[in-house]
PADO-928616 format. One record per residue (C-alpha): x, y, z; residue in three letters; residue number from 0. Coordinates in steps of 0.5 Angstrom, whole numbers, plus 500, padded with zeros to 3 digits. Layout:
N
+-----+-----+-----+---------+-----+
:   u :   v :   w : residuo : num :
+-----+-----+-----+---------+-----+
:   X :   Y :   Z :     ALA : NUM :
...
+-----+-----+-----+---------+-----+
//
This chain:
353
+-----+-----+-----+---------+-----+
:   u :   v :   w : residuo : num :
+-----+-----+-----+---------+-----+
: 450 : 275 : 586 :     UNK :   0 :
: 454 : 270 : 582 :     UNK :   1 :
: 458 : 268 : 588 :     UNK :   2 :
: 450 : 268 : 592 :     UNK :   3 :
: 448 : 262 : 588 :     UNK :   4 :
: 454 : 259 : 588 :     UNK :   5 :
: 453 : 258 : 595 :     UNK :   6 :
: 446 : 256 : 594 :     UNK :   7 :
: 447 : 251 : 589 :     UNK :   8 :
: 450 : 244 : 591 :     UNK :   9 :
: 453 : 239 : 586 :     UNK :  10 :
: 447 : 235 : 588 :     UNK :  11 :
: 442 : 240 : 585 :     UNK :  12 :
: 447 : 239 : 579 :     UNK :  13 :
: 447 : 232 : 577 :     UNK :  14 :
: 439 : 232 : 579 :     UNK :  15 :
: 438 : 237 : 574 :     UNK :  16 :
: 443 : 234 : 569 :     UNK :  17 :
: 439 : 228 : 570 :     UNK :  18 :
: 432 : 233 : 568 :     UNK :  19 :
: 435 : 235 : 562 :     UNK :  20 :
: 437 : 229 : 560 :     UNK :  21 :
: 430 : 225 : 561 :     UNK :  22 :
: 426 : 232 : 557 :     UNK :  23 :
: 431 : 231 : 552 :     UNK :  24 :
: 429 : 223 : 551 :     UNK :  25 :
: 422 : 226 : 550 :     UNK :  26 :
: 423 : 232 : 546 :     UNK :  27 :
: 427 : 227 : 541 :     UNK :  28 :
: 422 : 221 : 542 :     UNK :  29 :
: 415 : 226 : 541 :     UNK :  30 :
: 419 : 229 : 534 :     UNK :  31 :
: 420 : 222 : 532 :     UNK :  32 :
: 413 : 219 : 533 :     UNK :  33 :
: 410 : 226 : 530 :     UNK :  34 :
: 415 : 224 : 524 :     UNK :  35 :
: 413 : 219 : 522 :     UNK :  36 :
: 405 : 219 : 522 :     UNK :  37 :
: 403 : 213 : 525 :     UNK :  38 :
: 398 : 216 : 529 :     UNK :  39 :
: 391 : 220 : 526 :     UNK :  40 :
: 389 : 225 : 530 :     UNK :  41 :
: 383 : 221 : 532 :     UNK :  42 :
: 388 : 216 : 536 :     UNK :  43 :
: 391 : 223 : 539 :     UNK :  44 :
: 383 : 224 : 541 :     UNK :  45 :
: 382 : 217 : 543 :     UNK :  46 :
: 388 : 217 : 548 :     UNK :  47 :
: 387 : 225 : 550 :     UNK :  48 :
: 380 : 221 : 553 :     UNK :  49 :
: 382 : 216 : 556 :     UNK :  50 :
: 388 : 219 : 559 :     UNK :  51 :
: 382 : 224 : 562 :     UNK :  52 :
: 378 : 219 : 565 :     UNK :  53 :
: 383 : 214 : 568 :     UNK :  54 :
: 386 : 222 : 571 :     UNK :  55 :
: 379 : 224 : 573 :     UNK :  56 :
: 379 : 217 : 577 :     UNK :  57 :
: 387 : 218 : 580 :     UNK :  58 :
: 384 : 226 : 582 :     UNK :  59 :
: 378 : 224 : 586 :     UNK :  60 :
: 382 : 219 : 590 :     UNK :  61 :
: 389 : 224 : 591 :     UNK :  62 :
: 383 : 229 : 594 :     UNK :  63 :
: 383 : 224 : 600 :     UNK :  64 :
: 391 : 224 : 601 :     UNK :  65 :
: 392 : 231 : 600 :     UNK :  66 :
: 386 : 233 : 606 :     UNK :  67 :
: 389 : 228 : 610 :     UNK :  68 :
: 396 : 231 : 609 :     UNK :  69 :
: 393 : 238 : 610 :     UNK :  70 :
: 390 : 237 : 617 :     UNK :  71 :
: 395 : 232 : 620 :     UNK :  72 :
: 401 : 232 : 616 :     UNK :  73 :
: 402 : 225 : 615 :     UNK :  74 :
: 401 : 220 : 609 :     UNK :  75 :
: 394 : 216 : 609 :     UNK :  76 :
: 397 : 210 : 607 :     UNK :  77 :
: 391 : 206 : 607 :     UNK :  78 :
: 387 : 211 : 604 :     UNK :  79 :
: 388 : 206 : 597 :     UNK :  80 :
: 384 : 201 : 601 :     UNK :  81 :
: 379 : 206 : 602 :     UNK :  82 :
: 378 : 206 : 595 :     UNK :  83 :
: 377 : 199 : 594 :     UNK :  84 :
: 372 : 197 : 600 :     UNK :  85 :
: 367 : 201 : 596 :     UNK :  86 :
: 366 : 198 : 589 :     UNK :  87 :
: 368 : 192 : 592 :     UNK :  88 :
: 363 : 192 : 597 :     UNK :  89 :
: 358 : 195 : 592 :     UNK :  90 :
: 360 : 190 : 587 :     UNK :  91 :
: 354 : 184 : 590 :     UNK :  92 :
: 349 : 190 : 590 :     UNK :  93 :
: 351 : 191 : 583 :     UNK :  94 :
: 351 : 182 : 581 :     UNK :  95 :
: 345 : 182 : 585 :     UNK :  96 :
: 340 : 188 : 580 :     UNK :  97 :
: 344 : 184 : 574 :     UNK :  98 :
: 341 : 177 : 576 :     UNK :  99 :
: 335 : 181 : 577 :     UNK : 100 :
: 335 : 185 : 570 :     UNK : 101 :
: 334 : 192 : 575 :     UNK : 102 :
: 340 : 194 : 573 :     UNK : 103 :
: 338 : 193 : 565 :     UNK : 104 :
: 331 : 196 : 566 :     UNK : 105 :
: 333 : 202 : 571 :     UNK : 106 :
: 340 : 204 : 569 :     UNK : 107 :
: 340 : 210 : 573 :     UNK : 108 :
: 337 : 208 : 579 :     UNK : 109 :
: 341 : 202 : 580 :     UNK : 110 :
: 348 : 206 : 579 :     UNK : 111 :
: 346 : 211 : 584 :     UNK : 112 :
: 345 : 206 : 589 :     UNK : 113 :
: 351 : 203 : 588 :     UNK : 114 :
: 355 : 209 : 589 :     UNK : 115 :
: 351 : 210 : 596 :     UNK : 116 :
: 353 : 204 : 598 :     UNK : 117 :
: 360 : 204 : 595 :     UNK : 118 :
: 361 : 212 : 598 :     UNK : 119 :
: 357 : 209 : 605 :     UNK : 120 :
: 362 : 204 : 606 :     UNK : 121 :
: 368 : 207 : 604 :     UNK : 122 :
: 366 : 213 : 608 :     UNK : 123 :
: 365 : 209 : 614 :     UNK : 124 :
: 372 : 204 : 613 :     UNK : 125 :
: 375 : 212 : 613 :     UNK : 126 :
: 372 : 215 : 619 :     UNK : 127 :
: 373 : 209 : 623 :     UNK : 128 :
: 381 : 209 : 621 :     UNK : 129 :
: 381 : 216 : 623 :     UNK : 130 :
: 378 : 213 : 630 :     UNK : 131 :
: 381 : 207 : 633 :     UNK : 132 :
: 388 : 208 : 628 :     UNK : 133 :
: 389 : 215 : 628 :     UNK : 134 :
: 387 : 219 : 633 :     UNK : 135 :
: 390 : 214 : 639 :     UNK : 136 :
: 397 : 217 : 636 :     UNK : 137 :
: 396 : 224 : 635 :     UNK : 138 :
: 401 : 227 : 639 :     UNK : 139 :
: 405 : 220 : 637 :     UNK : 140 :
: 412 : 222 : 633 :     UNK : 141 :
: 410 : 223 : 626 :     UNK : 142 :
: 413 : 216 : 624 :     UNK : 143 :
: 409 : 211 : 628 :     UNK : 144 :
: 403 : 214 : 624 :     UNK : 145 :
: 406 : 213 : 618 :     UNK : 146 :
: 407 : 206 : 621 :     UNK : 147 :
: 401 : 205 : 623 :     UNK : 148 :
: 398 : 206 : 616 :     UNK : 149 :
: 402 : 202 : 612 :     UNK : 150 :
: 399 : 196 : 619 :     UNK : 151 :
: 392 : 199 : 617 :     UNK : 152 :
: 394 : 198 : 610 :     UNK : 153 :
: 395 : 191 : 610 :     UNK : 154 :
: 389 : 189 : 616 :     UNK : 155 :
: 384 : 191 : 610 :     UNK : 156 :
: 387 : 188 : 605 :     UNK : 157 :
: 387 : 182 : 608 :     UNK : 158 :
: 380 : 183 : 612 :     UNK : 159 :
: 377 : 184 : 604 :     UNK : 160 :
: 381 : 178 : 602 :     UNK : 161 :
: 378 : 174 : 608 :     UNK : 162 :
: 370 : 176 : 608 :     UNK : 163 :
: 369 : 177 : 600 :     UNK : 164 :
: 375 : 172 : 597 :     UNK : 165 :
: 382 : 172 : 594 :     UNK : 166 :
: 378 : 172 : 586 :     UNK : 167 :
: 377 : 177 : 582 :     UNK : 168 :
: 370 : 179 : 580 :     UNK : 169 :
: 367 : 182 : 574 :     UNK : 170 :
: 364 : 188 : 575 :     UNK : 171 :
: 357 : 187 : 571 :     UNK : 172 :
: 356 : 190 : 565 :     UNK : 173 :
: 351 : 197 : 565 :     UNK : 174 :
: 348 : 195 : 557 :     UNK : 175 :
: 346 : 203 : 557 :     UNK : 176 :
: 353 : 204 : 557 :     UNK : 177 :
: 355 : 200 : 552 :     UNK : 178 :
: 358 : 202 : 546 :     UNK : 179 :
: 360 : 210 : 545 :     UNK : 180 :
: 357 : 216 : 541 :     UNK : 181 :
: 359 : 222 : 537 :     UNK : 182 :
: 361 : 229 : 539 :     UNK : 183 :
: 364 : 233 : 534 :     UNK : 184 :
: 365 : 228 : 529 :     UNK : 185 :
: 369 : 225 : 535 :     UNK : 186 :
: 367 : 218 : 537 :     UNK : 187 :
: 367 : 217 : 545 :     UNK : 188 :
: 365 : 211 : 548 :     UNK : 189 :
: 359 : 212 : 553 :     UNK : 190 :
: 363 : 210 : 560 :     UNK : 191 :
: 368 : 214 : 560 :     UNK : 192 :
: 364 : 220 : 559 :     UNK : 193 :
: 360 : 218 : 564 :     UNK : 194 :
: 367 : 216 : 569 :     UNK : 195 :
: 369 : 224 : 566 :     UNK : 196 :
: 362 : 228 : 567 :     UNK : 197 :
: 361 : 224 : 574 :     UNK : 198 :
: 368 : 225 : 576 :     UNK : 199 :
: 368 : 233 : 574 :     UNK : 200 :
: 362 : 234 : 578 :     UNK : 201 :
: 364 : 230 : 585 :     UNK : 202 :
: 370 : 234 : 584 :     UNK : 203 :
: 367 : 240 : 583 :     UNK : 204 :
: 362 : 240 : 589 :     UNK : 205 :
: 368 : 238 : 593 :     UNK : 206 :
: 371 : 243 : 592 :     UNK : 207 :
: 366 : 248 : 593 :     UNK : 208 :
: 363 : 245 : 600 :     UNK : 209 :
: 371 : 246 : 602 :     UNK : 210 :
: 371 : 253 : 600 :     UNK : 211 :
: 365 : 256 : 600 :     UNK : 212 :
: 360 : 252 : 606 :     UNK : 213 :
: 362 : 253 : 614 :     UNK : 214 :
: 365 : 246 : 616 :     UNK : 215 :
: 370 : 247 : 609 :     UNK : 216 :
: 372 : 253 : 612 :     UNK : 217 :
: 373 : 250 : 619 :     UNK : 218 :
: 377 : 244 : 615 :     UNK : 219 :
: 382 : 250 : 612 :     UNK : 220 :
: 382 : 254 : 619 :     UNK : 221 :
: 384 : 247 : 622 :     UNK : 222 :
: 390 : 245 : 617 :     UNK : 223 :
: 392 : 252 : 618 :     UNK : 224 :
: 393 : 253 : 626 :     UNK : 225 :
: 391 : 247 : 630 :     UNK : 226 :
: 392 : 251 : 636 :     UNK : 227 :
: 389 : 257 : 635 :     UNK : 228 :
: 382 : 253 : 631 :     UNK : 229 :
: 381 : 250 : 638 :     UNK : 230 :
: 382 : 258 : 641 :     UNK : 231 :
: 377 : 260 : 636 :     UNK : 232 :
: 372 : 255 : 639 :     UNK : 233 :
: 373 : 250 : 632 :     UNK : 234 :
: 372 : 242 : 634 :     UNK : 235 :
: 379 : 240 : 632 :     UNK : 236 :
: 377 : 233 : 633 :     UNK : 237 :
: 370 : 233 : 629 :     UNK : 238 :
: 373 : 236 : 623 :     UNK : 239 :
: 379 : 231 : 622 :     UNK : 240 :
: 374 : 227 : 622 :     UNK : 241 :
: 370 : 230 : 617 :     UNK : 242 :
: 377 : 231 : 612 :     UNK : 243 :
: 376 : 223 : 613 :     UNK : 244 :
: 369 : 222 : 611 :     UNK : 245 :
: 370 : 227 : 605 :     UNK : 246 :
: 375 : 223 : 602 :     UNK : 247 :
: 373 : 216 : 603 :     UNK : 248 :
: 366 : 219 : 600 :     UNK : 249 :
: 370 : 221 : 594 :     UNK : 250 :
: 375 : 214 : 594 :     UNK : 251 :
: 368 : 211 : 595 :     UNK : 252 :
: 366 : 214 : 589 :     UNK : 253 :
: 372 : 214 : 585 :     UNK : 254 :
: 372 : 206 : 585 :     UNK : 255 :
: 366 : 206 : 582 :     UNK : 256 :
: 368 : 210 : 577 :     UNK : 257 :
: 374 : 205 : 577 :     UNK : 258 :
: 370 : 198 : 577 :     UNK : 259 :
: 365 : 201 : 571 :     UNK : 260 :
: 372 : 203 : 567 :     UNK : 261 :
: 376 : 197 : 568 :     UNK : 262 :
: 371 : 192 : 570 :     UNK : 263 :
: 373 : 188 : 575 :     UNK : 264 :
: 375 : 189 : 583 :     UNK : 265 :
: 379 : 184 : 587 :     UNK : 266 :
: 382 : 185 : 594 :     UNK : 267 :
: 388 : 187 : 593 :     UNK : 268 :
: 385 : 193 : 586 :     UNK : 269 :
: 387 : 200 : 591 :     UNK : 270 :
: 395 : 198 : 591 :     UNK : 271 :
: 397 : 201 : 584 :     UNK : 272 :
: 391 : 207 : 584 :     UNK : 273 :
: 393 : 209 : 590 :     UNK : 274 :
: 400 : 209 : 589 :     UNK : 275 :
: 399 : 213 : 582 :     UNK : 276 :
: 394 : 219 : 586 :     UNK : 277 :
: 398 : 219 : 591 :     UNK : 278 :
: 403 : 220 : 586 :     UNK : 279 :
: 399 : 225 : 583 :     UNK : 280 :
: 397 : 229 : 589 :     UNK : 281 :
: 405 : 231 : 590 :     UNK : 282 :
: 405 : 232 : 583 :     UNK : 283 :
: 400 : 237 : 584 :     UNK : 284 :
: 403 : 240 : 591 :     UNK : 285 :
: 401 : 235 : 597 :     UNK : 286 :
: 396 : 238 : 601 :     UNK : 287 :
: 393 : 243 : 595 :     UNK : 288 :
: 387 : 241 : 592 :     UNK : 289 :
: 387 : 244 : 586 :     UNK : 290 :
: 393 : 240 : 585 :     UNK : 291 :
: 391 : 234 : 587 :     UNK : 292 :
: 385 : 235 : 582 :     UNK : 293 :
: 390 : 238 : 577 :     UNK : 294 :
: 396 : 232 : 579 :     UNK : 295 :
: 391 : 226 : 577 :     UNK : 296 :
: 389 : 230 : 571 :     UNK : 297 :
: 397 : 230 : 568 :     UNK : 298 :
: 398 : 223 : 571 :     UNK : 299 :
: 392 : 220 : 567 :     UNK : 300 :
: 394 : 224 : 560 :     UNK : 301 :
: 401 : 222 : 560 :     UNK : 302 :
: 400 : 215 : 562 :     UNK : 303 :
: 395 : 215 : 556 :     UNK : 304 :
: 399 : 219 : 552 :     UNK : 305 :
: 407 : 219 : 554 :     UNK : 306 :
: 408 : 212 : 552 :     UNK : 307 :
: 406 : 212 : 544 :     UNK : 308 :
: 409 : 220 : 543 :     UNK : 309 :
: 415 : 219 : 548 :     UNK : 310 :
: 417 : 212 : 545 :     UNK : 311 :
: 414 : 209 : 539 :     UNK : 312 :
: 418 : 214 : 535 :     UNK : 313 :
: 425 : 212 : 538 :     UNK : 314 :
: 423 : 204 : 536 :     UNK : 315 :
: 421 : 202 : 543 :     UNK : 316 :
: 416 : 194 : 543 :     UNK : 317 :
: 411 : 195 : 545 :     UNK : 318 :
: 411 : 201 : 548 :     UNK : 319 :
: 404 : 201 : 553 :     UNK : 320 :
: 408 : 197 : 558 :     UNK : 321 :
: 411 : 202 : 560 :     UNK : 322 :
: 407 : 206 : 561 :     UNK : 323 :
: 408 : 206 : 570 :     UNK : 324 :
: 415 : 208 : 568 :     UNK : 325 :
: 413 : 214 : 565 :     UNK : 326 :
: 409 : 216 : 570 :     UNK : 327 :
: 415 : 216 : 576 :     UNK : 328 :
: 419 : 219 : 571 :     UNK : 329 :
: 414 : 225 : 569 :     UNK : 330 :
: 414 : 225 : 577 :     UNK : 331 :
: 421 : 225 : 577 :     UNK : 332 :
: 422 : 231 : 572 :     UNK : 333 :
: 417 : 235 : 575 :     UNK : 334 :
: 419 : 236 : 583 :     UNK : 335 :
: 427 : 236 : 580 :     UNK : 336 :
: 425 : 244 : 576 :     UNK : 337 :
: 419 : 245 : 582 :     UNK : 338 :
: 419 : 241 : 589 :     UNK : 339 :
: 414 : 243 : 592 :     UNK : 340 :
: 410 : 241 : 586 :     UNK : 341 :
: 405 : 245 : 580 :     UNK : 342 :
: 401 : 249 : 585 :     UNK : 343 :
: 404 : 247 : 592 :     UNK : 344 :
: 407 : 253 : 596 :     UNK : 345 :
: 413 : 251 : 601 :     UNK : 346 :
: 412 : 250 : 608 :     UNK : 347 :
: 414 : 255 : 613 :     UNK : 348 :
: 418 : 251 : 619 :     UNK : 349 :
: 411 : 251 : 623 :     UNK : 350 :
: 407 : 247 : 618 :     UNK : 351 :
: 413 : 242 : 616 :     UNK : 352 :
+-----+-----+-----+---------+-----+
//
């Protein structure tokens, strides 16, 4: 037995796991220090547990996308992020022209949810065409010249945003209803993240149900599990790839929303870093598992908020928020050295892979 393992384990899978101890030492040693020390009050702990939990909601919705799109086709949709940002960006003059009316002070609820639809209607189309006039071309194309493709297609949106709506930043207008915050158990919660949570749980929820309980969902599954032998059983392949499309750029839609109204502001190049953190998030939670994604944007969202006051302040860190992306890819790093398929991935059979 021992001599079994010895010939399974490298001396790179040594140095990988010196590596993970060391990293969970330093947060082991740092989380003690900053608990020590009682800087932070519980209703700090709970003001970042809740923004950890709305910007993860955010990064979930979006990491659906990547993981569907694996799921069925095994490659990386890499201009996923810009999926994301053509929605509330588009929705965003539909939005500044309810503010200048005043419609979207004296109908809050009516004016948010035509900017989703339209936030969720462009980001939708921008989605199913990629898959159309980019994707589907190259479908029996080696692995990497999809891949190639997306960064391409990546680029091209960004900068036809850049040309059709300018290269500026522009404030999201302010929803009065949602200003200012209320009290939960004694707890103060500020309005819009509790909507971007609630809002957030109920688009993954239905999206979840709709894959795994409705025809076309099982379809979908079928599809990402055996191409060849969905098409013997009579499923059109090629419509449920588009479906799997449509769906995330739907939810991508609707996570920028999400994303404009907690952060307010869009610009052109807004989905680059959302999109790397709940690509980030998707193979955190297992690439092409949904509940992992949903689970991956969760994590990553918290330890963002969390990890840089626990993790660093207690070791005398300045300033220790600024690095709060190096957290997250080190929390990356640590999760796929101990688990390389992720928290709920399984490993692929040779097929699949």
């Amino acid at each position: 037995m021992l001599r079994g393992w010895k010939e399974r384990v490298t001396g790179t899978d040594v140095v990988m796991w010196l590596i993970g101890a060391a990293i969970l030492g330093v947060v082991i040693v740092g989380s003690v220090a900053t608990l020590a020390s009682g800087r932070y009050a519980g209703r700090h702990w709970f003001d970042f547990m809740v923004f950890g939990l709305a910007q993860g909601s955010i990064y979930a919705l979006i990491a659906m996308g990547y993981t569907m799109v694996y799921g069925v086709l095994r490659m990386i949709n890499f201009a996923h992020s810009e999926v994301f940002m053509s929605g509330p960006y588009t929705a965003y003059y539909v939005a500044a022209a309810f503010h200048r009316s005043g419609f979207l002070d004296t109908h809050p609820i009516l004016s948010l949810v035509m900017v989703f639809l339209v936030a969720m209607a462009t980001s939708t189309l921008i989605a199913f065409l990629l898959e159309r006039i980019a994707y589907r071309p190259l479908r029996g194309a080696p692995r990497l010249i999809p891949l190639i493709t997306a960064i391409g297609a990546s680029f091209f949106l960004q900068y036809m945003f850049r040309g059709l709506y300018g290269p500026g930043f522009q404030a999201y207008p302010v929803v009065k209803a949602l200003e200012g915050q209320f009290v939960f158990l004694g707890l103060r919660i500020l309005k819009f993240q509790a909507l971007v949570i609630v809002a957030a749980a109920i688009l993954m929820l239905a999206l979840y149900s709709f894959i795994q309980r409705t025809k076309v969902g099982k379809a979908i599954r079928a599809v990402s599990e055996d191409k060849e032998a969905s098409y013997l059983m009579g499923i059109d392949v090629d419509k449920m790839i588009s479906t799997t499309f449509v769906i995330g750029g739907a939810a991508a839609g609707a996570a920028g929303v999400l994303y404009a109204i907690m952060f307010k502001q869009v610009h052109f190049f807004m989905g680059f870093i959302p999109g790397i953190k709940a690509f980030t998030a998707a193979v955190l939670g297992g690439i092409g598992n949904i509940p992992g994604a949903m689970l991956g944007g969760i994590f990553l969202g918290l330890i963002e908020s969390i990890g840089p006051s626990l993790f660093l302040d207690g070791l005398g860190i300045v300033a220790p928020y600024q690095l709060k992306d190096a957290i997250a890819f080190t929390m990356l790093v640590l999760v796929l050295i101990f688990r390389p398929t992720g928290i709920l991935g399984e490993r692929l059979a040779v097929k699949k892979a």
